[in-house]
N, C-alpha and C positions, 0 to 999 in steps of 0.2 A: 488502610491509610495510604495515598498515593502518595508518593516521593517527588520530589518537586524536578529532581533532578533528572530521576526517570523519566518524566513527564517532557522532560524540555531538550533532552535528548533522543527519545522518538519522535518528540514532534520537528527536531531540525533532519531525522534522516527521513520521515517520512515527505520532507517538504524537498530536500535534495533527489528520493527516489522521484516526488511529484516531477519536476524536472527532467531529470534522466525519462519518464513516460513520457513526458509529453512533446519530448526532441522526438524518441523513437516512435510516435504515433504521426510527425508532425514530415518525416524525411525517412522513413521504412516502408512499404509499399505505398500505400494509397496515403497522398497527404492529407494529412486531416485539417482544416483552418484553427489557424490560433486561438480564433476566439467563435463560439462558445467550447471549442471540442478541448483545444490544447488545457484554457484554464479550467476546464470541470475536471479533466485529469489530473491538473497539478493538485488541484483543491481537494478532488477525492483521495489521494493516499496520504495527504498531507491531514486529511483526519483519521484516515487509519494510522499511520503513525498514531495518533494523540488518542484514541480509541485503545490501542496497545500497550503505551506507556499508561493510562489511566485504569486499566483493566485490574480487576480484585481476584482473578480465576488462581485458582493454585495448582498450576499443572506444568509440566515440563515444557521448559521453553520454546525448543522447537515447533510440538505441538501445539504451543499459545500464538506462536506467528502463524504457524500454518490455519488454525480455525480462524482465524481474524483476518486471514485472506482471505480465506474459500466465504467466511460469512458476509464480507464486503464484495466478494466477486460473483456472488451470483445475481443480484440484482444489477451489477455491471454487466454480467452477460447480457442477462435476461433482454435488457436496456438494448444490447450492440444487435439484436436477430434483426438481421434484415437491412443493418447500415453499411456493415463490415463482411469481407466475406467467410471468415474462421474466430464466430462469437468465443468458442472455447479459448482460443488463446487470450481474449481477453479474464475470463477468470482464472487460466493458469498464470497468466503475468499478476493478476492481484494475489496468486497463492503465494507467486516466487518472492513479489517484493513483502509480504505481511511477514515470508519467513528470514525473507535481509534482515527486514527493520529490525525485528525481533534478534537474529542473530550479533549484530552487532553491537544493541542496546546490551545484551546481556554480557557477552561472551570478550568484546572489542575492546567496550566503554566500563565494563563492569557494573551495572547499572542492573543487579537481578530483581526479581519482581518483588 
């Protein structure tokens, strides 16, 4: 059973991390344009948050953000070969922010799985 609360508070930090990526994708090396690249960023962590808070896995937290990065960030990478010049950092930044969300949904907000 997902928790409603859960739910509604990964999906405001996933949509705050969405944010926070898409400034640093937008004014950290190469500027990306706002639109399509800024909001496909905002909009992709913004359902990994809601992908996280909705999730039924029973495992320890850290490791729940961190798989829910790495499984959202490799098709992220996969996506950046050839756009960007260091695709890795982009699925390392979906690892860090899956393990925010995560972190703080549980640990912050009190909101465990």
């Amino acid at each position: 059973m997902v928790k409603k609360s859960r739910l509604i508070t990964t999906t405001i930090l996933g949509l705050v991390f969405g944010i926070i990526g898409m400034l640093v994708g937008r004014y950290a090396g190469t500027p990306d344009p706002f639109w399509p690249v800024g909001i496909s960023d905002l909009l992709f962590i913004t359902v990994m948050g809601v992908v996280i808070g909705a999730s039924a896995l029973k495992m320890n937290w850290a490791a729940h953000g961190v798989l829910w990065g790495a499984l959202f960030g490799i098709p992220y990478a996969i996506g950046a070969v050839g756009e960007v010049p260091y695709p890795l950092l982009d699925f390392v930044g979906s690892v860090i922010f899956g393990f925010l969300i995560e972190t703080l949904a549980t640990k912050a907000f009190k909101q465990p799985q």
